[in-house]
Kinemage of the C-alpha trace (Angstrom):
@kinemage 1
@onewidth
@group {chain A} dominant
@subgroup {mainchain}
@vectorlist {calphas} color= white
{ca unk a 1} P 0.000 0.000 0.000
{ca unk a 2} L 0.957 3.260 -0.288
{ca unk a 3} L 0.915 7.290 1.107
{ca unk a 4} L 1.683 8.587 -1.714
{ca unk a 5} L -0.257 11.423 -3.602
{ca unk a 6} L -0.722 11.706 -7.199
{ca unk a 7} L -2.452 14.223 -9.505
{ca unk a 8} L -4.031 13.024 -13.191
{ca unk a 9} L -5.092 15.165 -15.675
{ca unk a 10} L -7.309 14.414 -18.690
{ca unk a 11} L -10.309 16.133 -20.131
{ca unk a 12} L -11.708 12.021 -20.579
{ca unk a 13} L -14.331 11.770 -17.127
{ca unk a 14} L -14.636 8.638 -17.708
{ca unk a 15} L -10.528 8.074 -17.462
{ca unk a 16} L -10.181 10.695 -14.434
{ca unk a 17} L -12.926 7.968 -12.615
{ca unk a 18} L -11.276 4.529 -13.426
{ca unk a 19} L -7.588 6.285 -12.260
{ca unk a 20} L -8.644 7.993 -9.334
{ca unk a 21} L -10.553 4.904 -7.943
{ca unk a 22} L -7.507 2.682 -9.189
{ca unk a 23} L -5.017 5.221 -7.355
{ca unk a 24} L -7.759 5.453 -3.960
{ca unk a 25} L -8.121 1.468 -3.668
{ca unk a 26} L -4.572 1.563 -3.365
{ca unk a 27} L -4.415 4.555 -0.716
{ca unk a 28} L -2.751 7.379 -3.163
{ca unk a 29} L -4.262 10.598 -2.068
{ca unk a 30} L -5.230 11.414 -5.300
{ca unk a 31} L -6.816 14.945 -6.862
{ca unk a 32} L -8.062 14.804 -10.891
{ca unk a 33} L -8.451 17.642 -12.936
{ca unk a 34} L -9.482 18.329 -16.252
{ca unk a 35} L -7.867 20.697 -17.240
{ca unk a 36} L -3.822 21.338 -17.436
{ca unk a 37} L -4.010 25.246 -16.377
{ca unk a 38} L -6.029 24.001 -13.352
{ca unk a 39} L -2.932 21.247 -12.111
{ca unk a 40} L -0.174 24.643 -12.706
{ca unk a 41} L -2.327 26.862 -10.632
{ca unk a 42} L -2.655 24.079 -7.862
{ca unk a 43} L 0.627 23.824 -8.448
{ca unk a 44} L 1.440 27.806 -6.700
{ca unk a 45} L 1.090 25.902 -3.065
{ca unk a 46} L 2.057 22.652 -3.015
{ca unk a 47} L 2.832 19.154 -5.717
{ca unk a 48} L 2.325 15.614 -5.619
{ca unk a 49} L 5.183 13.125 -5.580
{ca unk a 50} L 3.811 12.125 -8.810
{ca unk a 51} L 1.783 13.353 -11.681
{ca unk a 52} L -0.190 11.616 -14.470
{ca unk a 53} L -1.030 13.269 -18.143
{ca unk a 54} L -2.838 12.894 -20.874
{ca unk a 55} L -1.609 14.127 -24.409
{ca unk a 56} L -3.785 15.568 -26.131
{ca unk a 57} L -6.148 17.794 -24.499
{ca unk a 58} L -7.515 21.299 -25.186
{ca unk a 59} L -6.507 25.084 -24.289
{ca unk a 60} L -2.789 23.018 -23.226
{ca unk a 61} L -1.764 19.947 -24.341
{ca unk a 62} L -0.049 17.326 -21.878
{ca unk a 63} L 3.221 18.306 -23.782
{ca unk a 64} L 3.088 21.718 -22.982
{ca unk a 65} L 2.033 20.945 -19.293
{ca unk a 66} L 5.286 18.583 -19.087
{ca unk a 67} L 7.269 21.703 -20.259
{ca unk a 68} L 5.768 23.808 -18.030
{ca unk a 69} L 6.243 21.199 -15.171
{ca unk a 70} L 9.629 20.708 -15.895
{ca unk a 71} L 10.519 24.260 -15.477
{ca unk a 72} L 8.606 24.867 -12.404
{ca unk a 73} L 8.787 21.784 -10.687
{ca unk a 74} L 11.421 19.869 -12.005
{ca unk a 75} L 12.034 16.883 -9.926
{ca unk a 76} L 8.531 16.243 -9.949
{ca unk a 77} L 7.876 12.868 -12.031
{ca unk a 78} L 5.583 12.897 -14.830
{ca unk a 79} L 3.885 10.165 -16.443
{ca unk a 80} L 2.373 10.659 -20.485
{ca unk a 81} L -0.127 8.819 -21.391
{ca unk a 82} L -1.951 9.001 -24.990
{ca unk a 83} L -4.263 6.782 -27.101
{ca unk a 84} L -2.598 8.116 -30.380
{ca unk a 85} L 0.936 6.628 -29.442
{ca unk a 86} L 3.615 6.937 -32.060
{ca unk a 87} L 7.576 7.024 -31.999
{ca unk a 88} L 7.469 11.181 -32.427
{ca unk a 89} L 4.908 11.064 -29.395
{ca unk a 90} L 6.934 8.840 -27.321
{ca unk a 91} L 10.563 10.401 -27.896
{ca unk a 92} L 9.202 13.666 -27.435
{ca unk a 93} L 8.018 12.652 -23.881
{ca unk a 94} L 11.021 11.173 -22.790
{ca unk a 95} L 13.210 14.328 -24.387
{ca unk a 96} L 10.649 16.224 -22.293
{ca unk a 97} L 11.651 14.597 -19.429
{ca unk a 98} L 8.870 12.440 -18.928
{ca unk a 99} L 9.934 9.315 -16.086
{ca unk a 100} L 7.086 7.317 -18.279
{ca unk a 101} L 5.308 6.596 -21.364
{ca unk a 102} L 1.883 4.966 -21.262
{ca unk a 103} L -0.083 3.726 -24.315
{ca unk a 104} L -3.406 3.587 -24.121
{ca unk a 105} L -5.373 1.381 -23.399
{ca unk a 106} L -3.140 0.255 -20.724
{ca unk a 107} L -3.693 -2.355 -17.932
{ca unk a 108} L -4.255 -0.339 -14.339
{ca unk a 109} L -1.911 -2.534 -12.702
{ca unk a 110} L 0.950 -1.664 -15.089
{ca unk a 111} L 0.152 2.291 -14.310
{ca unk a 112} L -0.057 1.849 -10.325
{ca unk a 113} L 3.453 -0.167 -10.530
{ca unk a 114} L 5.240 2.590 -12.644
{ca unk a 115} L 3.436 5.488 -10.674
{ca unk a 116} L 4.909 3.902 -7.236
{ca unk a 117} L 8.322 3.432 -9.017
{ca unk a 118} L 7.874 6.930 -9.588
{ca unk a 119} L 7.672 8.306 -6.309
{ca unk a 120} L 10.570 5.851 -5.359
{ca unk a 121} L 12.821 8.008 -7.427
{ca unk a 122} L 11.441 11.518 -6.941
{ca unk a 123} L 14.176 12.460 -4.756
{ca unk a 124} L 16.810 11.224 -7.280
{ca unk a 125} L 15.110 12.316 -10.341
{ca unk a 126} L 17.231 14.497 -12.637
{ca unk a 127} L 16.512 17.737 -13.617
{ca unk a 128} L 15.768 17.957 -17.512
{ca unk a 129} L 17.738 20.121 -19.701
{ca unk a 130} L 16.022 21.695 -22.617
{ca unk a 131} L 16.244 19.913 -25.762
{ca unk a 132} L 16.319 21.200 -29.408
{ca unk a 133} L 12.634 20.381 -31.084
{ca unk a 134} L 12.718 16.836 -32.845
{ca unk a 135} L 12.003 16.135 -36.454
{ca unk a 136} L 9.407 14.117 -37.649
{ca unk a 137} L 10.121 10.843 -38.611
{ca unk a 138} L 7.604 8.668 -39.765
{ca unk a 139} L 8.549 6.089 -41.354
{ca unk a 140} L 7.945 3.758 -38.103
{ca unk a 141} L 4.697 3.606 -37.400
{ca unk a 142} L 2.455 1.246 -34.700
{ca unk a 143} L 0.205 0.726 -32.082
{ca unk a 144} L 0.770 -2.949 -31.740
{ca unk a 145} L 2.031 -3.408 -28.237
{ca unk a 146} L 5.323 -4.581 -29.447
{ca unk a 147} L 6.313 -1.686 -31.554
{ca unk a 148} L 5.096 0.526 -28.142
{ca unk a 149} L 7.818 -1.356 -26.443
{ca unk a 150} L 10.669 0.074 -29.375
{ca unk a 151} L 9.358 3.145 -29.454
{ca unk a 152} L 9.293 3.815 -25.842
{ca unk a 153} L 13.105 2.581 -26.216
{ca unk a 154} L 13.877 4.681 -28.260
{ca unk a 155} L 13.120 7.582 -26.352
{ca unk a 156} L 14.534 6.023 -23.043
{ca unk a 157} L 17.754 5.485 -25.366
{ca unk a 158} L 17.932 9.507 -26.995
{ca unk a 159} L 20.187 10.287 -24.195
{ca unk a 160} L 22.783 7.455 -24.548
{ca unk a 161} L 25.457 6.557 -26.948
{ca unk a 162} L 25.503 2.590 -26.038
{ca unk a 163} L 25.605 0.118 -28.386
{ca unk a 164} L 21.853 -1.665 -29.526
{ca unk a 165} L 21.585 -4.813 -31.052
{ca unk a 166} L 18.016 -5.171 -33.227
{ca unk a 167} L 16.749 -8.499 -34.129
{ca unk a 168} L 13.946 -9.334 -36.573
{ca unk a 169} L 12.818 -11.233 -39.565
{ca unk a 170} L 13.740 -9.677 -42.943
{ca unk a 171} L 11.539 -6.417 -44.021
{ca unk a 172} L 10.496 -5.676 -40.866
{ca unk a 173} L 12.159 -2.506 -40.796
{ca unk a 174} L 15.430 -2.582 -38.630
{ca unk a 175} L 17.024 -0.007 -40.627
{ca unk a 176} L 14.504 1.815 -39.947
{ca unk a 177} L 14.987 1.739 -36.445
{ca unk a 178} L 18.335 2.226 -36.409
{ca unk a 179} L 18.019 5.991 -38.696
{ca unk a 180} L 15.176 6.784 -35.628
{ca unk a 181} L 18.080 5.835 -33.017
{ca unk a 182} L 19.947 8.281 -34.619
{ca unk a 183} L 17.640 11.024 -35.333
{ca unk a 184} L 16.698 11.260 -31.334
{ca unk a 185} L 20.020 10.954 -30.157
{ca unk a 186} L 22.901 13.891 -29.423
{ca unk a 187} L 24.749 12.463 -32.871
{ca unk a 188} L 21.812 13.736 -34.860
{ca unk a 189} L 23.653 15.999 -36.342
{ca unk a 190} L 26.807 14.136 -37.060
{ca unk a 191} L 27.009 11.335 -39.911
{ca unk a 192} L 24.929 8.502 -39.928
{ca unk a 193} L 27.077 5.673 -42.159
{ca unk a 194} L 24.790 1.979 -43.411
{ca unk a 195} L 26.802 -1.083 -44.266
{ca unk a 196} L 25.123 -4.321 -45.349
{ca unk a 197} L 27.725 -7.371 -44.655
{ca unk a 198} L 25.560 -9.782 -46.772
{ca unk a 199} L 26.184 -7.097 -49.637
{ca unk a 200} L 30.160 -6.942 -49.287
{ca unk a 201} L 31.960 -9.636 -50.288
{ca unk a 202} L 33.843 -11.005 -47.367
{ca unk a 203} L 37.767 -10.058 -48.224
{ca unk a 204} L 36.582 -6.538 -48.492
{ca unk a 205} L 34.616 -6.025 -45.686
{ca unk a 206} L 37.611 -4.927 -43.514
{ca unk a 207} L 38.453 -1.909 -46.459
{ca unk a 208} L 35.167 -1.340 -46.140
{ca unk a 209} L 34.941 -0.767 -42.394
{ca unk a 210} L 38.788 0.744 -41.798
{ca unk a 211} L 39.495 2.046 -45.593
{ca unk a 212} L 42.895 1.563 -46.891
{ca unk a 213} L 45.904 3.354 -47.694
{ca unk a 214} L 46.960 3.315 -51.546
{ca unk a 215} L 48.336 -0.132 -53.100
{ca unk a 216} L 47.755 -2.150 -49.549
{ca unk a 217} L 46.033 -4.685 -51.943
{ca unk a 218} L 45.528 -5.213 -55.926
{ca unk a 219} L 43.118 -2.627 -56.919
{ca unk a 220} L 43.890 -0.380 -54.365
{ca unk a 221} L 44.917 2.685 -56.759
{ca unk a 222} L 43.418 5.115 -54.024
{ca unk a 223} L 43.863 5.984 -50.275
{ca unk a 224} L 39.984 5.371 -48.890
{ca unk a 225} L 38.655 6.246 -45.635
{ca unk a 226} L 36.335 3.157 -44.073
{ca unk a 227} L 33.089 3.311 -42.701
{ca unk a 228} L 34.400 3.779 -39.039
{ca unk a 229} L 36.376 7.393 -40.028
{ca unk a 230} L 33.328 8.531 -42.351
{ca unk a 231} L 30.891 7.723 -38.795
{ca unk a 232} L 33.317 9.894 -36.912
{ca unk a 233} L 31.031 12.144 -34.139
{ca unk a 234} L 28.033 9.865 -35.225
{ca unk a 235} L 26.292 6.336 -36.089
{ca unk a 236} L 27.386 3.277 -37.924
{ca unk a 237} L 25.200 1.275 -38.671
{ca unk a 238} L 26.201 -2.463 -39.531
{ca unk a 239} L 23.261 -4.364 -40.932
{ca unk a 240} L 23.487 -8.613 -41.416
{ca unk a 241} L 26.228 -8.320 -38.352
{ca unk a 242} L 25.438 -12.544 -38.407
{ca unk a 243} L 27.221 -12.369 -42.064
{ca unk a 244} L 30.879 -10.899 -40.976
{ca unk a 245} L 33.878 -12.941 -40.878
{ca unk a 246} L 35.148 -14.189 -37.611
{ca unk a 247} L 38.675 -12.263 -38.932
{ca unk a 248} L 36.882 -8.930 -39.051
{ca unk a 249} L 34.511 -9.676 -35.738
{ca unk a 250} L 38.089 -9.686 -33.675
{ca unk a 251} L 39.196 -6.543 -35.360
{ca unk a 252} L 35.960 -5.357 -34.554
{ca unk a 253} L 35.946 -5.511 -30.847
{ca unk a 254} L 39.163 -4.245 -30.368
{ca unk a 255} L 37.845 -0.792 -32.224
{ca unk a 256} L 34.655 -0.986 -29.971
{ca unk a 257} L 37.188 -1.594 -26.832
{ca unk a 258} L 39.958 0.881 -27.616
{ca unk a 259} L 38.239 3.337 -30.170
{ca unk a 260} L 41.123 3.251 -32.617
{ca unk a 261} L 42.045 1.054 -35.251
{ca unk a 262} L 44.866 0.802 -37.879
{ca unk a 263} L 43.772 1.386 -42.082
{ca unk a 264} L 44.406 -1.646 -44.242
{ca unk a 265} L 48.334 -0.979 -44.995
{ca unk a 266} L 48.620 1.733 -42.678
{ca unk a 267} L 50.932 2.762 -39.693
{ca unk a 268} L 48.926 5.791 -38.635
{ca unk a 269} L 46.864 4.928 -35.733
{ca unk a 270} L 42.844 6.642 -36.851
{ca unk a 271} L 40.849 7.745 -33.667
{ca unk a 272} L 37.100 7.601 -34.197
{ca unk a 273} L 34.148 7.859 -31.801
{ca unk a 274} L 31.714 6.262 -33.280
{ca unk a 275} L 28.109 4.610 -31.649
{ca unk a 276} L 27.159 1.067 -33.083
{ca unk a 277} L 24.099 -0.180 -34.346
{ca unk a 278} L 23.914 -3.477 -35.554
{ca unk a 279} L 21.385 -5.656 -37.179
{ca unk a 280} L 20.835 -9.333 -37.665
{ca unk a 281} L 17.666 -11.633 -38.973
{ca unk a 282} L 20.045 -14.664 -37.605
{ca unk a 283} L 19.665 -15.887 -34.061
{ca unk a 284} L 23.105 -14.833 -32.619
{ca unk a 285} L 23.485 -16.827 -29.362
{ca unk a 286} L 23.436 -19.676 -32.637
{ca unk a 287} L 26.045 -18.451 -34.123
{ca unk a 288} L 27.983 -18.108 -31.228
{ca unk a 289} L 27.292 -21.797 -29.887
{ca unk a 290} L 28.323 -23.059 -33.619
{ca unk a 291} L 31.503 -20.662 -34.080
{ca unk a 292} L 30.430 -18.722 -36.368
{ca unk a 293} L 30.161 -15.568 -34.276
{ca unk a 294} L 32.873 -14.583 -31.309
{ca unk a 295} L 30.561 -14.613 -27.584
{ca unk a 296} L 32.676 -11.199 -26.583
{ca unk a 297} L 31.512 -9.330 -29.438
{ca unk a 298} L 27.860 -10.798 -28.989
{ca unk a 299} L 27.783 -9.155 -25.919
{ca unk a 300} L 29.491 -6.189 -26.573
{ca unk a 301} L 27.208 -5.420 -29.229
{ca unk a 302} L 24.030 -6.646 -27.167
{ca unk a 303} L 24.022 -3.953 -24.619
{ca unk a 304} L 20.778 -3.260 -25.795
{ca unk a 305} L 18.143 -5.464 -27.557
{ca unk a 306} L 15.283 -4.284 -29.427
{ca unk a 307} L 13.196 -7.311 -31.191
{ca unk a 308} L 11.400 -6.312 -34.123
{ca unk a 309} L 8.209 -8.271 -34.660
{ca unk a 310} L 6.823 -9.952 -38.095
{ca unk a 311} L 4.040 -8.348 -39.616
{ca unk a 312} L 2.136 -11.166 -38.704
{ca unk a 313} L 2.451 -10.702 -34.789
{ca unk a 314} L 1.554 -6.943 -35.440
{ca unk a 315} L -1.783 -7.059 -38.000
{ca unk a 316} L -3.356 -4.080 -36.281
{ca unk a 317} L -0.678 -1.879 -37.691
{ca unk a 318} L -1.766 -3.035 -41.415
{ca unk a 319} L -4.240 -0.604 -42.141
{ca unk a 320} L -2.402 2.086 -41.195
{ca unk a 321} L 0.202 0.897 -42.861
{ca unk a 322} L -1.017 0.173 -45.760
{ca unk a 323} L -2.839 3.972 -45.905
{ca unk a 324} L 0.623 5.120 -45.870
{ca unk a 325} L 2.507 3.396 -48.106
{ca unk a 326} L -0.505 3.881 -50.785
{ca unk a 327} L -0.174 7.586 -49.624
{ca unk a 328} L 3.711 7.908 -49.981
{ca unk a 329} L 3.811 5.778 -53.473
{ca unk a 330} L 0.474 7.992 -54.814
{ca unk a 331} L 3.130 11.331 -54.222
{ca unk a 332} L 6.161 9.188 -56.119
{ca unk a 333} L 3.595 8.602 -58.582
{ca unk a 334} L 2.116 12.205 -58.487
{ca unk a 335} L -1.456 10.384 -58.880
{ca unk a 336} L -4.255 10.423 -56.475
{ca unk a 337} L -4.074 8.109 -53.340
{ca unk a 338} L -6.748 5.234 -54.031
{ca unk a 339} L -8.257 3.823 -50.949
{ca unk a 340} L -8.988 0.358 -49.744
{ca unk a 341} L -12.451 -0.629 -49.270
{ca unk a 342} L -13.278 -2.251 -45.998
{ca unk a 343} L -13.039 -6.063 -47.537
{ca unk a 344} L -9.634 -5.176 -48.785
{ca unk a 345} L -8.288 -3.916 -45.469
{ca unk a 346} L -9.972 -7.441 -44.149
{ca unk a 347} L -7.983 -9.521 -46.557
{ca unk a 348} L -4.786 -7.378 -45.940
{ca unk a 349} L -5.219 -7.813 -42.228
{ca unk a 350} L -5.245 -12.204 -43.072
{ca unk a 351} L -2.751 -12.526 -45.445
{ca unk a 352} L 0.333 -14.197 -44.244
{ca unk a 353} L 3.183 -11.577 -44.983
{ca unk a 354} L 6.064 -13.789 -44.952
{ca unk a 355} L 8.029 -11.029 -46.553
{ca unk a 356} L 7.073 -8.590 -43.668
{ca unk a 357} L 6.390 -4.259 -44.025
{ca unk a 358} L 8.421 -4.613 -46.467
{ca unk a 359} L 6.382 -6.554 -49.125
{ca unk a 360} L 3.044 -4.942 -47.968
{ca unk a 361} L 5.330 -1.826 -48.912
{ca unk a 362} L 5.943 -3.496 -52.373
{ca unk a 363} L 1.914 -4.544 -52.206
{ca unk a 364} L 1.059 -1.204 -51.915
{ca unk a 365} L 2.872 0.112 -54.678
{ca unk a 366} L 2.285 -2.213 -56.919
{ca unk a 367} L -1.536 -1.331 -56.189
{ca unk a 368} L -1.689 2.336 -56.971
{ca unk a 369} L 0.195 0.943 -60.745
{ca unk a 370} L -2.682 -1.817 -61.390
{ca unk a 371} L -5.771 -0.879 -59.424
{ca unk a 372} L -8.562 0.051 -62.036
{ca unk a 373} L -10.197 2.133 -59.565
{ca unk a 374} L -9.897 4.565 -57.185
{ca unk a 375} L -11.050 2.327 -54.708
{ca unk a 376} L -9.382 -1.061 -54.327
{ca unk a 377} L -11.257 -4.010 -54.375
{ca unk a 378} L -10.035 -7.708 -52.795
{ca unk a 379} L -9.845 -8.622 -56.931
{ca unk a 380} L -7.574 -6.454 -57.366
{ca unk a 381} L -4.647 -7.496 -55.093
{ca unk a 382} L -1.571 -9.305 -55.764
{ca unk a 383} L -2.085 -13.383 -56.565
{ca unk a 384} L -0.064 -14.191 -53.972
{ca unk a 385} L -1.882 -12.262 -51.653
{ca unk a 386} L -5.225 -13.097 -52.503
{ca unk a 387} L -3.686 -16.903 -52.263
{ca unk a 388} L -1.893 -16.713 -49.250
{ca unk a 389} L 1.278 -17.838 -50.766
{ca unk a 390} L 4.908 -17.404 -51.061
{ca unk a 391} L 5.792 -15.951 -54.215
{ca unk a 392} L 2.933 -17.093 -56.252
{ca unk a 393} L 3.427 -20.771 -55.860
{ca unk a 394} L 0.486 -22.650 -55.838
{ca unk a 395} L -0.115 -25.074 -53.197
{ca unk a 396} L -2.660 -27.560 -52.368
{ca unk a 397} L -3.626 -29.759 -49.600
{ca unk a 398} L -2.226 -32.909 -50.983
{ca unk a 399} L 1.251 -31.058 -51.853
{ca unk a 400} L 2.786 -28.704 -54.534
{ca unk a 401} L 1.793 -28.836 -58.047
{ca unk a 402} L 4.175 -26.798 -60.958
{ca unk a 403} L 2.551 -23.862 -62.701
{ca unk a 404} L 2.540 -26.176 -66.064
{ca unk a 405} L 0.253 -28.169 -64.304
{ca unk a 406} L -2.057 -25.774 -63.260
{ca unk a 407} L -2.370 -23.782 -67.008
{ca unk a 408} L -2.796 -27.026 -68.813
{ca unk a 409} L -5.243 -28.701 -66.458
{ca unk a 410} L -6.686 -24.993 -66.708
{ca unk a 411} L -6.654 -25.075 -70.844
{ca unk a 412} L -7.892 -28.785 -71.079
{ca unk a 413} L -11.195 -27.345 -69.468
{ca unk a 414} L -11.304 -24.223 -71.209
{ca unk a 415} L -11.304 -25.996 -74.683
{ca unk a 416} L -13.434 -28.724 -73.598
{ca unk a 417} L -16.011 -25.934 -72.690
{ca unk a 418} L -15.479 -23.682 -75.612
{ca unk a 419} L -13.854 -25.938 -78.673
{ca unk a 420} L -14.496 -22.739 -81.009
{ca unk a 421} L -12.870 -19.618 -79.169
{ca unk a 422} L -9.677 -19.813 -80.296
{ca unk a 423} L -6.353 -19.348 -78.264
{ca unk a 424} L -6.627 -15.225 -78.420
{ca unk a 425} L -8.304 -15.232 -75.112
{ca unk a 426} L -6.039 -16.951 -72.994
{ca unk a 427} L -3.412 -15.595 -74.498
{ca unk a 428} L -4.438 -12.146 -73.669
{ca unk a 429} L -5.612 -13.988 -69.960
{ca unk a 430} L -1.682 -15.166 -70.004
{ca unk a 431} L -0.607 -12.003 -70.630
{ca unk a 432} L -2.398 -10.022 -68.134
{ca unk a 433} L -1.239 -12.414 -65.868
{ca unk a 434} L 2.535 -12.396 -66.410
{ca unk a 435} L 2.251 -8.178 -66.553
{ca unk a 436} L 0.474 -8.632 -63.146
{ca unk a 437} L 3.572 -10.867 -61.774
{ca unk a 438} L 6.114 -9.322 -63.328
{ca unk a 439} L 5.055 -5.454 -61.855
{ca unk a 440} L 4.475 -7.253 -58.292
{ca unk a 441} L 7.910 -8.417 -58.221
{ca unk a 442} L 9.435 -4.989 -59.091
{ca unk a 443} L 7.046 -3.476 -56.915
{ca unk a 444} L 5.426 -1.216 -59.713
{ca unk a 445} L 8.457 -0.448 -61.497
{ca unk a 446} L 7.314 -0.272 -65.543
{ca unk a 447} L 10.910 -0.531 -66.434
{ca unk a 448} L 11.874 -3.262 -64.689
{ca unk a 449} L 8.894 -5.180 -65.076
{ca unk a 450} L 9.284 -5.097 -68.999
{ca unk a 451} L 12.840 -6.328 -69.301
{ca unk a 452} L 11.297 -9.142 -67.057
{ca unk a 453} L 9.109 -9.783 -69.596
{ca unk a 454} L 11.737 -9.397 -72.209
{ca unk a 455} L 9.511 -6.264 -73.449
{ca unk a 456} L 10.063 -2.563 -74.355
{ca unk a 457} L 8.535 -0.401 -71.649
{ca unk a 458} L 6.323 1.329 -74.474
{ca unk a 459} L 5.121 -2.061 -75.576
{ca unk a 460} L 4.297 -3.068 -71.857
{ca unk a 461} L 2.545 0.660 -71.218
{ca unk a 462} L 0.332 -0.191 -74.440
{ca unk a 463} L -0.829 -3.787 -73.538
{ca unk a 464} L -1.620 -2.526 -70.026
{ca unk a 465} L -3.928 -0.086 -72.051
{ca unk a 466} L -5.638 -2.423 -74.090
C-alpha cells in the first residue's frame, strides 16, 4: 500500500474515474483535474510526488504541461499517457523529461506499478535540460504493443550513446529503427554511415569498415577512408552483423574496446568515436554456440536489444500501414491516393506476410500501378496475396503442383467448354497475368517489369492499355 499522492489530468471523465478509484483502492491521495491550467495553478502551493497526463487535451496539451512542469517543478515525475501513441509522441516525452510513457489502453496494474516506481525516485530524479525540437520521422509507425515497447526505447535510449543490437525477420524494418536511433540521439547531427555485410563480399569487408591506404592490396589505386572514419562524431550502422567474418569480428571488438584502429596498410593509428548499431535476422546466441560468431563481441554489441516483430504478430498496424505506403507511393507517382475498401483492409489484415512491411510496402505500390479504380477491391490485389502464398506458388492440400500443371489442367477445361474460341483469349488472360507478376515483383516499377518480360517499356505501357 501506499501514502503517496498523485495528480491526473485528462479532459476524458470517464478516465479521471477509473484512475482515481484505481489510485484510492490503493491509498494514493489522489486529486483529478481536467484541465492542465487548473494542475499549474494548484501547483502555486504545493505538488504531488507524482503526476499523471494525458496528451492531447484542449486550451494546453499534456506536452506543454510537461514543459511547463519541468521548469517549475522539475524533480517532480511525470507520467504521459496518450491513445494516439507513435515514436514522435513517445521520444518527445522522454526528451521532455517524462519518467514514463503509457499507451493507451493500458492495464491499471501496469500504471499503479510505474506510478509507485515513480515516487521511489522523486528524490533522485534528474533535472531535464532543454532539448532542441525533434524532427518528424515517420517512417515507423504502430500501435501494436510490441512496436510501443521500441518506441518507448527509443526515447529512453535519446540520451545514450551505447551500443543496440536489433533483431527481426527480414523487411520488418530494422534499418529503420536504427536511422530513428539516430535522429533522437545527441549524434543527430553528425554522420549517420549503413553497411550491409551480406552485400560486401567477405575479403573486403575490412576496407570497407577501416578504408585503406593506396596499393595495400591489388586494386587499391586510391587511399579510402572506411566506414568507421566517415561515422566519426556519429552512427554506424552495420546491418546482417550474423554475415561478418570471424577475422573482421576480432578486429571489430578491439575498435569498440579501444576506439582506434589501424587502415588496411597503414601505420597511422585513426581515432574515431563512433556509436554502433547493428542488425541481424540470424539468431546470434546460434552463431555463437556453432563458431560462427565470437561470444565477446555478442555481448558487446548486445548492450541493448530491441526485437522487431513480423508483420504477422503486429496485423493491427496493417491498415495504417497500408494507408501510408498507398499515400507515400500515390506522391512518387504524383497520382491520387486510391483507398482500400473495408473487404480489402480485411484480406490485408489475413494474409500471411512472410516477406514482412516490407512486401506490404511493395503490395502497396504495386496497387496504386494496377488498381482500375480509385477504390481497391479484394480482386484487385496481388495473386499471392489473394492466395496466401509465397511468391505465387500454388499449393494444395495434398502437396505442390508446378505452374505447367495448373495452365494445362486450366486449358484442357477451357477448350473442352469452348472448342471454337480460339487461343486469343487466354493468351491475352496469359498475358495479363505475367504483366500482373512481373510489376508485383518490381514493386510497380514499368521498367523493370518489362525487361522481365523481355519487353520494351512502351510495348508493356500499351498492352496494359488495351
Amino acid at each position: 500500500m501506499s501514502s503517496q499522492s498523485i495528480w491526473i489530468v485528462d479532459d476524458d471523465d470517464s478516465m479521471r474515474w477509473v484512475l482515481e478509484r484505481a489510485f484510492s483502492e490503493k491509498k494514493w491521495q489522489v486529486k483529478v483535474f481536467s484541465r492542465a491550467q487548473d494542475a499549474l495553478d494548484a501547483g502555486t502551493q504545493s505538488w504531488p510526488n507524482v503526476l499523471l497526463t494525458d496528451v492531447r487535451m484542449p486550451d494546453m496539451d499534456g506536452m506543454t504541461l510537461l514543459q511547463q512542469l519541468k521548469q517549475r517543478a522539475p524533480q517532480l515525475p511525470v507520467l504521459v499517457m496518450t491513445a494516439h501513441s507513435d515514436l514522435d509522441s513517445a521520444v518527445s516525452a522522454f526528451k521532455g523529461g517524462a519518467f514514463e510513457y503509457l499507451a493507451k489502453p493500458f492495464d491499471l496494474n501496469e500504471v499503479l506499478e510505474v506510478a509507485e516506481r515513480a515516487a521511489e525516485r522523486l528524490k533522485s530524479a534528474a533535472t531535464a535540460k532543454p532539448n532542441k525540437a525533434i524532427e518528424q520521422v515517420s517512417d515507423l509507425i504502430g500501435e501494436a504493443p510490441a512496436m510501443q515497447e521500441v518506441f518507448r526505447a527509443i526515447g529512453k535510449l535519446s540520451g545514450s550513446s551505447v551500443s543496440v543490437l536489433i533483431t527481426g525477420p527480414s523487411g520488418t524494418g530494422k534499418e529503420l529503427v536504427a536511422h530513428a536511433l539516430h535522429k533522437h540521439s545527441r549524434r543527430a547531427e553528425q554522420p549517420f554511415v549503413a553497411l550491409n555485410m551480406a552485400a560486401i563480399p567477405s575479403e573486403l569487408i575490412e576496407s570497407e569498415l577501416f578504408g585503406h591506404e593506396k596499393g595495400a592490396f591489388t586494386g587499391a589505386t586510391n587511399k579510402r577512408p572506411g566506414r568507421f572514419s566517415q561515422a566519426h562524431g556519429g552512427t554506424l550502422f552495420l546491418d546482417e552483423i550474423g554475415d561478418m567474418p570471424l577475422s573482421v569480428q576480432t578486429r571489430l571488438l578491439r575498435v569498440l574496446a579501444e576506439g582506434q584502429f589501424y587502415p588496411v596498410g597503414s601505420h597511422q593509428l585513426v581515432k574515431v568515436d563512433v556509436r554502433i548499431v547493428a542488425a541481424t535476422h540470424q539468431n546470434l546466441l546460434q552463431a555463437v554456440a556453432d563458431g560462427r560468431f565470437r561470444e565477446d563481441l555478442y555481448h558487446r554489441l548486445n548492450v541493448i536489444h530491441l526485437r522487431l516483430p513480423p508483420l504477422a504478430e503486429r496485423r493491427e498496424d496493417i491498415p495504417a500501414l497500408a494507408h501510408y505506403f498507398l499515400q507515400r507511393a500515390a506522391n512518387e507517382l504524383q497520382t491520387p491516393v486510391k483507398v482500400l475498401n473495408k473487404d480489402t483492409q480485411h484480406a490485408l489484415e489475413r494474409a500471411p506476410w512472410p516477406g514482412n512491411v516490407r512486401q506490404l510496402e511493395n503490395t502497396c505500390r504495386w496497387l496504386m500501378v494496377m488498381a482500375p479504380g480509385e477504390e481497391i477491391r479484394p480482386q484487385d490485389l496481388p495473386t499471392d496475396i489473394v492466395a496466401g502464398t509465397l511468391n505465387g506458388q500454388i499449393r494444395q492440400d495434398t502437396g505442390s503442383v508446378s505452374w505447367q500443371q495448373v495452365l494445362g489442367d486450366s486449358l484442357r477445361e477451357a477448350f473442352a467448354s469452348e472448342p471454337d474460341s480460339g487461343f486469343s483469349p487466354f493468351e491475352d488472360e496469359f498475358n495479363q497475368t505475367a504483366m500482373k507478376i512481373a510489376l508485383e515483383i518490381t514493386g510497380g516499377h514499368r521498367q523493370r517489369a518489362a525487361k522481365i518480360l523481355g519487353w520494351g517499356r512502351n510495348t508493356l505501357s500499351r498492352k496494359l492499355k488495351s
